[in-house]
N, CA, C and O atoms as CSV, one atom per row, in Angstrom:
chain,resi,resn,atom,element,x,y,z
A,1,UNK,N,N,-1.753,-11.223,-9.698
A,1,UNK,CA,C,-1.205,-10.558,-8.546
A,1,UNK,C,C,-1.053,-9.087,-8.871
A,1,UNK,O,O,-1.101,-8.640,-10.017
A,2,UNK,N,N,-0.839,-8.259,-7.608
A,2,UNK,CA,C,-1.154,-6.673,-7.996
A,2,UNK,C,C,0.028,-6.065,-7.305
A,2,UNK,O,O,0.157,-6.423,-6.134
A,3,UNK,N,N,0.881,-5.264,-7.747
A,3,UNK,CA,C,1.930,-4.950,-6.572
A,3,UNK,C,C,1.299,-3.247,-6.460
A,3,UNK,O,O,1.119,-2.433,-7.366
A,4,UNK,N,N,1.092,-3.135,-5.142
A,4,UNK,CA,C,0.789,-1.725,-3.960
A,4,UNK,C,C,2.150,-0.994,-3.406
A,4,UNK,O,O,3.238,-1.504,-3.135
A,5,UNK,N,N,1.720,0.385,-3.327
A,5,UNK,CA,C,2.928,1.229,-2.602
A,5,UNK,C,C,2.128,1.460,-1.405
A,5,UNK,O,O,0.898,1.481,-1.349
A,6,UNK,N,N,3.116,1.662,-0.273
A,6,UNK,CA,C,2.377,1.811,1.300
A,6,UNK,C,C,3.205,3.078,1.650
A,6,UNK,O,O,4.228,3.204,0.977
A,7,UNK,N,N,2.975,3.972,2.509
A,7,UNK,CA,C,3.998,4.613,3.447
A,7,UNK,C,C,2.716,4.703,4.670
A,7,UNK,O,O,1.487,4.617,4.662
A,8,UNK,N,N,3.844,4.936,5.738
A,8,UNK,CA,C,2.963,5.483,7.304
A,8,UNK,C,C,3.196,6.400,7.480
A,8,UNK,O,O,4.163,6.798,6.831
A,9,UNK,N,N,2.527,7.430,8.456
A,9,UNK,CA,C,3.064,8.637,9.255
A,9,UNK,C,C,4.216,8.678,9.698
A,9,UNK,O,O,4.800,9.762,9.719
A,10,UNK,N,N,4.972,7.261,10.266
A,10,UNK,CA,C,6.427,7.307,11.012
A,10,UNK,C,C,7.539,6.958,10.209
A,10,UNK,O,O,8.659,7.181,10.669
A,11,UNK,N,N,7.407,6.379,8.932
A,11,UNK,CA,C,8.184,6.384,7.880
A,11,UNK,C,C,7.683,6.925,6.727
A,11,UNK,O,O,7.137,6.197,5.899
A,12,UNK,N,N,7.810,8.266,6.538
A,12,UNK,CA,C,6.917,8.521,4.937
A,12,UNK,C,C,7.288,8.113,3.809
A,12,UNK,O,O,6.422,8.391,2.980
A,13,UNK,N,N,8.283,7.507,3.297
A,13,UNK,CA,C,9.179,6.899,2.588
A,13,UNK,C,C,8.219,5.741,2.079
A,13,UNK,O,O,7.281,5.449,2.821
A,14,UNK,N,N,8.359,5.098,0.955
A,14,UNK,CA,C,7.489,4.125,-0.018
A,14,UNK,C,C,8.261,3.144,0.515
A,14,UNK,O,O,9.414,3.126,0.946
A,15,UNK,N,N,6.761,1.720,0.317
A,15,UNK,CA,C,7.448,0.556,0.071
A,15,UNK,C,C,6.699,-0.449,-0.972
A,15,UNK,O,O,5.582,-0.108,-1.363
A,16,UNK,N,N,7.113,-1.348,-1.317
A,16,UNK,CA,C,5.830,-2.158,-2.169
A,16,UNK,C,C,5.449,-3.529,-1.376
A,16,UNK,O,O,6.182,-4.128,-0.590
A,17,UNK,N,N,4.507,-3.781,-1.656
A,17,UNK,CA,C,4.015,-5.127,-1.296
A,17,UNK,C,C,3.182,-5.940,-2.798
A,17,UNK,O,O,2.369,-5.309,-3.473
A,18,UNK,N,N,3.546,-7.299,-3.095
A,18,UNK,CA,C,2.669,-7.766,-3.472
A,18,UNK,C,C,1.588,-8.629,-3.295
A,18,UNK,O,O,1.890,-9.590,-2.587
A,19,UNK,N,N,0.116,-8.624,-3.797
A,19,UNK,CA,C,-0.429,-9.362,-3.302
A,19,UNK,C,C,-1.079,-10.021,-4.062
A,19,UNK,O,O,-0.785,-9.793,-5.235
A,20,UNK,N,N,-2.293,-11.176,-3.834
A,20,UNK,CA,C,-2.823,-11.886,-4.689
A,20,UNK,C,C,-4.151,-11.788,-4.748
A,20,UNK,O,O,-4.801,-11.407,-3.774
A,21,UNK,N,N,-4.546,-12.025,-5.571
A,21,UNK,CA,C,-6.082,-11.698,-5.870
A,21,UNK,C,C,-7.565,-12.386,-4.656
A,21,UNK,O,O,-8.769,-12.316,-4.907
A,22,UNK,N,N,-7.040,-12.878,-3.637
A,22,UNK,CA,C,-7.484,-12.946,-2.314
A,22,UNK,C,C,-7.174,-11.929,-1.403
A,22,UNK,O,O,-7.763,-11.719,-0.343
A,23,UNK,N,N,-6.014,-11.169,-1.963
A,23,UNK,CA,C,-5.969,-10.062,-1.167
A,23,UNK,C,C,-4.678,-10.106,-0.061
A,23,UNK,O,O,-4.161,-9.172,0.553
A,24,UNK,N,N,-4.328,-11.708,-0.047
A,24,UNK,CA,C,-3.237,-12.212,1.249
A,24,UNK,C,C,-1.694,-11.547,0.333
A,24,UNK,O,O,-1.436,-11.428,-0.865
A,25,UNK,N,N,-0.979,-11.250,1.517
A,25,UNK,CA,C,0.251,-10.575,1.017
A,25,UNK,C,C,1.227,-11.304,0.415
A,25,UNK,O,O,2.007,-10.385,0.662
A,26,UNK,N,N,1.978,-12.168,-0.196
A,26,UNK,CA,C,2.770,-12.347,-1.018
A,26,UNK,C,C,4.528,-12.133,-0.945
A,26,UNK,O,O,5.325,-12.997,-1.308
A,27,UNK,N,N,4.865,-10.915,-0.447
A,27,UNK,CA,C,6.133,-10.180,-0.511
A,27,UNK,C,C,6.012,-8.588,-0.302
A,27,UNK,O,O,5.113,-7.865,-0.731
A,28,UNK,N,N,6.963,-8.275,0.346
A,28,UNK,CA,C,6.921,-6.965,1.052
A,28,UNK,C,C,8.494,-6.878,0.878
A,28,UNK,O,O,9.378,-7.727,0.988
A,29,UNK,N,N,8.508,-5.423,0.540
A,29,UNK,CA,C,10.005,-4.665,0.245
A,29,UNK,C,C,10.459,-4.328,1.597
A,29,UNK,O,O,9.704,-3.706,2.345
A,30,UNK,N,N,11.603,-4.678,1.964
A,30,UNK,CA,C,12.076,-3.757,2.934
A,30,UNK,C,C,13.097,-2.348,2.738
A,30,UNK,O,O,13.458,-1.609,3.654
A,31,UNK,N,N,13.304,-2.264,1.859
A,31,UNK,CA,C,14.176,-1.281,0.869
A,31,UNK,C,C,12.841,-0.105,1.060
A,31,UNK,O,O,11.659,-0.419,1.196
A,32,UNK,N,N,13.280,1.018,1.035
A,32,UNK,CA,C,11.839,2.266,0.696
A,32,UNK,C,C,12.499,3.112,-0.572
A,32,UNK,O,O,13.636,3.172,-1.039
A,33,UNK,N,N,10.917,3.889,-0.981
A,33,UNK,CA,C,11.788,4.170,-1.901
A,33,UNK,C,C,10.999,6.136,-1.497
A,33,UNK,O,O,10.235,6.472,-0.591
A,34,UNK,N,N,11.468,6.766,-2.328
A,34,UNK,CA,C,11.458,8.467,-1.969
A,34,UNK,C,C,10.353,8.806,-2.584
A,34,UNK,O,O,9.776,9.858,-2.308
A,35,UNK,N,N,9.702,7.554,-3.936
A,35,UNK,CA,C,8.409,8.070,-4.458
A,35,UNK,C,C,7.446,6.980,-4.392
A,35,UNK,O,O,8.079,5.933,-4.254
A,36,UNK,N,N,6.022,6.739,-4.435
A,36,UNK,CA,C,5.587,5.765,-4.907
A,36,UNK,C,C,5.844,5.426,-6.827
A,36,UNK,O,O,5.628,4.410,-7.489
A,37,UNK,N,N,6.134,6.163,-7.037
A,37,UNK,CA,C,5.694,5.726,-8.938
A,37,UNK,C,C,7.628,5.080,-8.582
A,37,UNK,O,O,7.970,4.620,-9.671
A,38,UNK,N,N,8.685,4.934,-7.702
A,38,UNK,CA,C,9.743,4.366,-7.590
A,38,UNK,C,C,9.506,3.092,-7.230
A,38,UNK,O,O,10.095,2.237,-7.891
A,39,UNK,N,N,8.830,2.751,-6.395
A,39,UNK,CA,C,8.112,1.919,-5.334
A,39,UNK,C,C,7.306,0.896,-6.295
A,39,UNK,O,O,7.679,-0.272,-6.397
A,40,UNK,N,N,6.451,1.276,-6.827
A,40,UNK,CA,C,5.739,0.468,-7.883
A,40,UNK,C,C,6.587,-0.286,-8.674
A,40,UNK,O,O,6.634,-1.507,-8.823
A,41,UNK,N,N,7.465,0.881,-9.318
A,41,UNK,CA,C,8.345,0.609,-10.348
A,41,UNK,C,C,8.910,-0.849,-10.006
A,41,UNK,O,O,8.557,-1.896,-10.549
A,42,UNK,N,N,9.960,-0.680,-8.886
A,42,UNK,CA,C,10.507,-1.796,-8.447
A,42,UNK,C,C,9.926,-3.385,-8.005
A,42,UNK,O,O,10.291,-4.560,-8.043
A,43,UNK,N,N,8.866,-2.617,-7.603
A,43,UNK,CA,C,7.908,-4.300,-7.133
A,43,UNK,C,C,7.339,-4.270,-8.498
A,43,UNK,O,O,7.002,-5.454,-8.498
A,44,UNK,N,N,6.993,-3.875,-9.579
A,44,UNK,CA,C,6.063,-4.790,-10.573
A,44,UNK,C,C,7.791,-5.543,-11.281
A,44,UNK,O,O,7.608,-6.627,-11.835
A,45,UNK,N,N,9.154,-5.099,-11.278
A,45,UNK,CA,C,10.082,-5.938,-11.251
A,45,UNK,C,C,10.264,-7.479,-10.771
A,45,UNK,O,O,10.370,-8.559,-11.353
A,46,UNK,N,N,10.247,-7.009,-9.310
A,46,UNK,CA,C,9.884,-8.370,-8.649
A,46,UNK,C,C,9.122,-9.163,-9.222
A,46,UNK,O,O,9.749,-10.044,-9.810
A,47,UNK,N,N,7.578,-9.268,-9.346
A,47,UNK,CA,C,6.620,-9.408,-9.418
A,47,UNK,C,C,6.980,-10.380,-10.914
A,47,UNK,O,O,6.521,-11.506,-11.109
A,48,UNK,N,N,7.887,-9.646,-11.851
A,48,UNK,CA,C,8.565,-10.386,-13.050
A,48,UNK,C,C,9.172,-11.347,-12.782
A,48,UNK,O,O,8.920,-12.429,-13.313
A,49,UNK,N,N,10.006,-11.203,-12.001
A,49,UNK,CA,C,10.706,-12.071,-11.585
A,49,UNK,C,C,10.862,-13.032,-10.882
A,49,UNK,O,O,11.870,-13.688,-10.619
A,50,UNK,N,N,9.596,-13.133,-10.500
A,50,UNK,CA,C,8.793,-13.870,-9.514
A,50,UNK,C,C,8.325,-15.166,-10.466
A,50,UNK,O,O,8.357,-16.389,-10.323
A,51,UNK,N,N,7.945,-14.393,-11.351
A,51,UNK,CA,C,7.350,-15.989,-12.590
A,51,UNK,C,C,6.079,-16.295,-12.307
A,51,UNK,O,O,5.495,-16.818,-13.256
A,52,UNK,N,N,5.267,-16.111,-11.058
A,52,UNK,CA,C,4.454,-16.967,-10.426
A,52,UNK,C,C,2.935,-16.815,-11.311
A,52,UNK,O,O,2.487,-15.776,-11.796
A,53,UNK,N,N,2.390,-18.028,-11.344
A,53,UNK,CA,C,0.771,-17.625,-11.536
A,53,UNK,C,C,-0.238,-17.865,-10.215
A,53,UNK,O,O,-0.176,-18.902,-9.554
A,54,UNK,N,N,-1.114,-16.845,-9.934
A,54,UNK,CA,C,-1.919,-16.326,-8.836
A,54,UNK,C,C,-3.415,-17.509,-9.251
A,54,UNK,O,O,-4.210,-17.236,-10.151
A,55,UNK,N,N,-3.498,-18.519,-8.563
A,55,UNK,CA,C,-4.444,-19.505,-8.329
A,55,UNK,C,C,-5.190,-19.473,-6.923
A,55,UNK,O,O,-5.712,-20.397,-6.300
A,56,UNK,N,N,-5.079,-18.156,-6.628
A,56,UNK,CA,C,-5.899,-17.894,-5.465
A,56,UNK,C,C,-7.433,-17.337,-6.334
A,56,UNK,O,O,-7.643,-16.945,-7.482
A,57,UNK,N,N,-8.290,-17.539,-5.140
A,57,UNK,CA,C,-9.757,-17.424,-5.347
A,57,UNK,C,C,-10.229,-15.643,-4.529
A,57,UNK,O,O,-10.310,-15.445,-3.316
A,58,UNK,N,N,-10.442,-14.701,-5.523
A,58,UNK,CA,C,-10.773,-13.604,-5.085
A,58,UNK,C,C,-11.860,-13.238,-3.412
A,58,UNK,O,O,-12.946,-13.814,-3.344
A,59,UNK,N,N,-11.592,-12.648,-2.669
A,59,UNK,CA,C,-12.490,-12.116,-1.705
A,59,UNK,C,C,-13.497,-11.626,-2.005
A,59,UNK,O,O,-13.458,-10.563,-2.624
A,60,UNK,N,N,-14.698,-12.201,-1.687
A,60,UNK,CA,C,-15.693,-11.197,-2.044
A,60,UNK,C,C,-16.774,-11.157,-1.109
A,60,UNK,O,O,-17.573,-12.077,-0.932
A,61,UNK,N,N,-16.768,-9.849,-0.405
A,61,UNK,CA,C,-17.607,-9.281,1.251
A,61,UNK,C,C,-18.977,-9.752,1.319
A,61,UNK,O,O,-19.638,-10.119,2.290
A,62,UNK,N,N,-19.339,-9.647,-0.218
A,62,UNK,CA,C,-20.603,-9.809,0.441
A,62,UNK,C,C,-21.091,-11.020,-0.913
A,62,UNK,O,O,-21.067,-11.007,-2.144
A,63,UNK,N,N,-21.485,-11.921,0.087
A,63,UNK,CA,C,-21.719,-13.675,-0.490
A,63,UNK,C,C,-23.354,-13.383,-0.749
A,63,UNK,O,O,-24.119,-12.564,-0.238
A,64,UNK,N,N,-23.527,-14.322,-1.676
A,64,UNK,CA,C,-24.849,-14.417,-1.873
A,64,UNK,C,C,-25.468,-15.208,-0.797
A,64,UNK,O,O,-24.914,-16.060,-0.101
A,65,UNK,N,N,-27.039,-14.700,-0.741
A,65,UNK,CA,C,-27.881,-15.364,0.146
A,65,UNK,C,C,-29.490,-15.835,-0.285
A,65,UNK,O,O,-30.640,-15.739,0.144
A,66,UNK,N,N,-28.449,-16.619,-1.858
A,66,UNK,CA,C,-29.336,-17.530,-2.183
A,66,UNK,C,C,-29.467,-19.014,-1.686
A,66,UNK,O,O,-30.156,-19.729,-2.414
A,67,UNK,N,N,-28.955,-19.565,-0.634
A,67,UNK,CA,C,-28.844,-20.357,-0.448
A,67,UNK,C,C,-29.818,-20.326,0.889
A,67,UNK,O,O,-29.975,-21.379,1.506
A,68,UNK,N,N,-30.432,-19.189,1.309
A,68,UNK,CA,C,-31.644,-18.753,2.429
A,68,UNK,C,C,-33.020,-18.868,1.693
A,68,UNK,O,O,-34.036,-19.351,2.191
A,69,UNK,N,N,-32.870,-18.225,0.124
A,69,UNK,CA,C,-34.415,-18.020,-0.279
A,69,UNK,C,C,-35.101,-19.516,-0.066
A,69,UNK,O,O,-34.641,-20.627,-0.331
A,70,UNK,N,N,-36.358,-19.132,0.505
A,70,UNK,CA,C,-36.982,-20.349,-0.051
A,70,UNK,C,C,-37.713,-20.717,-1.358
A,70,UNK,O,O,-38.623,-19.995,-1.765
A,71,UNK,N,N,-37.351,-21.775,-1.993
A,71,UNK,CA,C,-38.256,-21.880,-3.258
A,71,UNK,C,C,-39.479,-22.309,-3.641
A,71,UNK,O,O,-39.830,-22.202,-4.816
């Protein structure tokens, strides 16, 4: 799992999210923080504390299309 800092235009303020190696979200801070390197800080905490192991199967855009060739 990977923990991300986000801000928007209407809150510039940090938040973290974690996610899993599929990419699906996990946990989201509602707390902000004033920096991202604060923001990080705190979610790779979580993320400890979380315990969890990530048994998700990675995204990947573009699939093979060996299963078209003919042989």
């Amino acid at each position: 799992m990977q923990v991300v800092a986000f801000s928007t235009p209407e809150d510039p303020l940090w938040r973290w999210r974690i996610v899993n190696y599929a990419g699906e979200l996990v946990e989201e801070s509602y707390e902000t923080f004033p920096s991202i390197a604060s923001a990080i800080e705190q979610g790779s905490k979580r993320l400890r504390l979380m315990d969890v192991v990530d048994n998700s199967v990675p995204f990947h855009p573009h699939r093979s299309t060996r299963h078209l060739r003919v042989p």
